[in-house]
C-alpha positions in Angstrom: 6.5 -25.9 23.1 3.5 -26.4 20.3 3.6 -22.8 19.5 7.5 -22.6 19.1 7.0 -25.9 16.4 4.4 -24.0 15.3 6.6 -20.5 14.8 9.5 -22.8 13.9 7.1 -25.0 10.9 6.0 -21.5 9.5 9.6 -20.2 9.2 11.0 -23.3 7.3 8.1 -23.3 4.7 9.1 -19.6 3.8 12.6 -20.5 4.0 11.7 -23.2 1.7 10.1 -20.9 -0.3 12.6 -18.1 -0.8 15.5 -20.2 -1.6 13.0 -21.8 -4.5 12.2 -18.7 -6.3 15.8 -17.4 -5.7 17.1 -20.6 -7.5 14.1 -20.6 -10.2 15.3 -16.9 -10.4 18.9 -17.8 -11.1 18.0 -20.3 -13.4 15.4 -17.8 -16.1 17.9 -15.0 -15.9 21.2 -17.2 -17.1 22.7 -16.1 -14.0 25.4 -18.9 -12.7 24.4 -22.3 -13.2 26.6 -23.0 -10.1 24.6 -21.0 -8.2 21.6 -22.4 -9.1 23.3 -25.6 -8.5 23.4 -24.3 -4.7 20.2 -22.8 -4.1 18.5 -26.6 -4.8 20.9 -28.2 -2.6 19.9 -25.7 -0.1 15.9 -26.2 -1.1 16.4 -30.1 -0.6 18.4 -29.8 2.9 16.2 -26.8 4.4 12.8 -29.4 3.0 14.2 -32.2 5.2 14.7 -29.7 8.1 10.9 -28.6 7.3 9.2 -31.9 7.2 11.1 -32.9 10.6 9.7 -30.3 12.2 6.4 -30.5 10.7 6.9 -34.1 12.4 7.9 -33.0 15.5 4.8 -30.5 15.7 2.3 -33.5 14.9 3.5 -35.9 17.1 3.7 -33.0 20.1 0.4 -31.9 19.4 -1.5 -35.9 19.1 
């Protein structure tokens, strides 16, 4: 189960990641502010999702 939380922790910090430089991208291009709008809500929800897990992966592992 660790090594799943593990797998899982690593795949939300990139997800985390991707979705910030695709929004920063947006944003330094003049692309759709909308858009932009989006990709940050996405950043803030798929964050949360991150730092549960990072949770989850602590407490499993103490």
């Amino acid at each position: 189960m660790q090594t799943a939380l593990y797998h899982l922790t690593t795949i939300a910090v990139f997800s985390v990641l991707i979705v910030l430089l695709l929004g920063l991208w947006g944003l330094m291009r003049n692309k759709s502010a909308n858009l932009s709008q989006k990709l940050m809500r996405w950043r803030v929800g798929l964050q949360f999702l991150a730092i549960v897990i990072i949770i989850g992966y602590l407490l499993m592992k103490a």
